[in-house]
C-alpha positions as CSV (number, residue, x, y, z in Angstrom):
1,X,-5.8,-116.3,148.3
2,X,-3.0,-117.5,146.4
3,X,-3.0,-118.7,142.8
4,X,-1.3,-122.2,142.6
5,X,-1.7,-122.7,138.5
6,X,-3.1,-120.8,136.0
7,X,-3.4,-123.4,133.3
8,X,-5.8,-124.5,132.1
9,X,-6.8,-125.3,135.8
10,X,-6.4,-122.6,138.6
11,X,-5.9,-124.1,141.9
12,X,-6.5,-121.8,145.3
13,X,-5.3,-122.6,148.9
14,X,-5.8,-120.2,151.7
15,X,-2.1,-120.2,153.5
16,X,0.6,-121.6,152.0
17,X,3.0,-121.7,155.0
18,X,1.4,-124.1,157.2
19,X,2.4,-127.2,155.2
20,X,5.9,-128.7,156.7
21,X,8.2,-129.9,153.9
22,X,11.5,-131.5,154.3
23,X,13.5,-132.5,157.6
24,X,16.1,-135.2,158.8
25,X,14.5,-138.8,159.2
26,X,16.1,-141.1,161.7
27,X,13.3,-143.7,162.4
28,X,13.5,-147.3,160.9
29,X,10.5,-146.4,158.6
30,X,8.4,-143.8,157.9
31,X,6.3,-142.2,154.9
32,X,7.8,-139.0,152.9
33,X,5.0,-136.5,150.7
34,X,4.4,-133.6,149.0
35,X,2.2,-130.7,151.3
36,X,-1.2,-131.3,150.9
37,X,-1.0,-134.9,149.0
38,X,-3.1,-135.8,146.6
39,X,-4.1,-132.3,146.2
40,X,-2.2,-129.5,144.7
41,X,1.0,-127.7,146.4
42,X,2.0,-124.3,145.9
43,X,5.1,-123.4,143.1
44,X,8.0,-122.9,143.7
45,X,8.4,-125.6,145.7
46,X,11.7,-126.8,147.5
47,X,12.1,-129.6,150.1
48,X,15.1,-131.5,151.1
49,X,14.9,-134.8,153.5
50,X,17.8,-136.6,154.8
51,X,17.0,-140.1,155.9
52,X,20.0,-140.2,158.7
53,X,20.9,-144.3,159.1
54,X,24.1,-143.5,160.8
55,X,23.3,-144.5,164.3
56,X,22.0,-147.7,164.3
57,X,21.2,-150.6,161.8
58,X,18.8,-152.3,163.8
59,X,20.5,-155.1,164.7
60,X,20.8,-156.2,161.4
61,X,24.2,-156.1,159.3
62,X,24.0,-155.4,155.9
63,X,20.8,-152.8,155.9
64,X,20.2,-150.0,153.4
65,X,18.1,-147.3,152.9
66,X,14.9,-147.8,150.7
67,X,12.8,-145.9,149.1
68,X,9.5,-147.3,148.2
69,X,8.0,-145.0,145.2
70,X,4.7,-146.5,146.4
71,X,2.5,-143.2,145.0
72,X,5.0,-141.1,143.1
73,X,3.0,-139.1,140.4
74,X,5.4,-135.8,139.5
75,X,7.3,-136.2,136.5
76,X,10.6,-134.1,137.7
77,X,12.3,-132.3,140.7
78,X,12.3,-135.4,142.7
79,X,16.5,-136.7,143.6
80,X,18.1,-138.9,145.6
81,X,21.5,-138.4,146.6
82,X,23.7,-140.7,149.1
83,X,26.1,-139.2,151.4
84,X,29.0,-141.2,153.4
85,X,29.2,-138.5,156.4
86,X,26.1,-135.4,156.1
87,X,26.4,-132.8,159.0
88,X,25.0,-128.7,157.8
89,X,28.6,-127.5,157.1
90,X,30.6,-130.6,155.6
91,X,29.2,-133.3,153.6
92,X,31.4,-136.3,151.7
93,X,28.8,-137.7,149.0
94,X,29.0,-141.5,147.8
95,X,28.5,-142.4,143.9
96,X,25.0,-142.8,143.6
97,X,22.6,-140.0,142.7
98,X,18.8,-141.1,140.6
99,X,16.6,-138.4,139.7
100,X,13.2,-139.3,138.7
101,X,12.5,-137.6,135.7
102,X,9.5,-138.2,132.9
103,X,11.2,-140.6,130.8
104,X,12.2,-143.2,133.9
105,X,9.1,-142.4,136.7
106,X,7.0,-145.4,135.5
107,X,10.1,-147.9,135.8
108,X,11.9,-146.6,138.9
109,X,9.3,-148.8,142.2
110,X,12.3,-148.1,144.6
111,X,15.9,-146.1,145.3
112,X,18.4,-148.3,147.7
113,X,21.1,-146.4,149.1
114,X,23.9,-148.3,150.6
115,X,25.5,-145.6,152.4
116,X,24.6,-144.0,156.3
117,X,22.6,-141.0,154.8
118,X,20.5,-140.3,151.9
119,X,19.3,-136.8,150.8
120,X,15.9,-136.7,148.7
121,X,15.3,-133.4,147.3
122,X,12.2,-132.4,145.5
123,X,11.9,-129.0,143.6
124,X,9.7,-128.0,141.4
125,X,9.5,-123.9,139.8
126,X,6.9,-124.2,137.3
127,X,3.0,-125.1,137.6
128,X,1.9,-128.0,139.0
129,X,-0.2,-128.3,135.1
130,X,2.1,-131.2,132.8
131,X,4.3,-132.3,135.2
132,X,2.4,-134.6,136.6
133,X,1.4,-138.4,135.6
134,X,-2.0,-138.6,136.8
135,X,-3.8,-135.0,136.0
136,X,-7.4,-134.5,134.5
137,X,-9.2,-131.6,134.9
138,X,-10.3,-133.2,138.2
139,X,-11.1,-136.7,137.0
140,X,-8.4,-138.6,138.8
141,X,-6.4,-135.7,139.7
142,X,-3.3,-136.8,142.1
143,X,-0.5,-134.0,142.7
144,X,2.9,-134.9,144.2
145,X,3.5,-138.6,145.5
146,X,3.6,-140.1,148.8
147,X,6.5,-142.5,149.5
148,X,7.7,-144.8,151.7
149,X,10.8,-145.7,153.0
150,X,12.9,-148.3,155.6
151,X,16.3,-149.0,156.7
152,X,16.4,-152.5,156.1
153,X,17.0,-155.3,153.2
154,X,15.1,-154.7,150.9
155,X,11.5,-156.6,150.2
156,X,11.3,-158.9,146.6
157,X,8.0,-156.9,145.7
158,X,7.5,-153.5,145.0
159,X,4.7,-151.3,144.7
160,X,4.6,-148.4,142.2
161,X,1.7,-146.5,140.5
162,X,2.1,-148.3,137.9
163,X,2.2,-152.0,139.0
164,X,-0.9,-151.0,141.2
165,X,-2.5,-149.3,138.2
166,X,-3.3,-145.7,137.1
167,X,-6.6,-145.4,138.3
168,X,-6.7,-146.7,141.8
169,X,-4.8,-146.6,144.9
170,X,-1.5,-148.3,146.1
171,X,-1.4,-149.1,149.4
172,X,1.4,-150.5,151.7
173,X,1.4,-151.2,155.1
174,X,4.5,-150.3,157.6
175,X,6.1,-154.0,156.5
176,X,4.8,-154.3,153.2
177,X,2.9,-157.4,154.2
């Protein structure tokens, strides 16, 4: 058993390596989470996914990538990047980079990337204890967030833990309908 936090909640899991984080994304939409969402994940934690629009827009001109912060509950780690060209050995980024961080988590419902690729990273070295928005000694305890995202123009309304409160759950389905 491995110790997740030590304070002032310990959290144990029984193998760590079986959670998949991170890959390259190339559907039209599709949902992006921490391992194990709601519940804890082990630290250090480091994940990178690259949502890879380059090969088709769906028959629709003028798409973009975006990112739905539907259940996004960590206060830090957690950045979007945009990339004109992304390949493993050469990669020519755009201008836009957000990172969610404490002070801007509550009013950020949704990244749009207007470039072919965007690169969300999430790391997180410390315990999963105050770096979260929603913790409580196991009152409403959610870890992580849960995200969704779509190559497409974007929709007028948004959903975001806090438009859909604090103490309940947001749910979207695949066309936000």
């Amino acid at each position: 058993m491995r110790i997740v936090s030590a304070e002032p909640s310990t959290f144990f899991a029984k193998n760590p390596t079986t959670a998949p984080c991170g890959g390259i994304l190339t559907e039209k939409r599709g949902i992006i989470q921490t391992p194990n969402f709601p519940n804890p994940f082990y630290v250090p934690i480091s994940c990178v996914w690259i949502i890879d629009a380059s090969t088709s827009s769906w028959g629709q001109p003028n798409v973009s990538i975006n990112v739905y912060l539907t259940q996004q509950y960590v206060l830090s780690g957690l950045t979007f990047k945009e990339y004109m060209y992304y390949s493993d050995d050469f990669k020519v980024p755009s201008e836009m980079e957000t990172v969610v961080k404490e002070d801007n988590v509550t009013r950020t419902a949704s990244v749009q990337a207007n470039s072919p690729f965007l690169e969300i990273t999430f790391q997180l070295e410390t315990s999963v204890y105050g770096t979260h928005l929603r913790v409580m000694d196991h009152l409403l305890d959610v870890y992580g967030f849960n995200i969704t995202y779509e190559v497409d123009v974007p929709k007028a309304y948004q959903c975001n833990s806090q438009l859909c409160s604090f103490l309940g759950n947001c749910y979207a389905n695949h066309n936000f309908t």
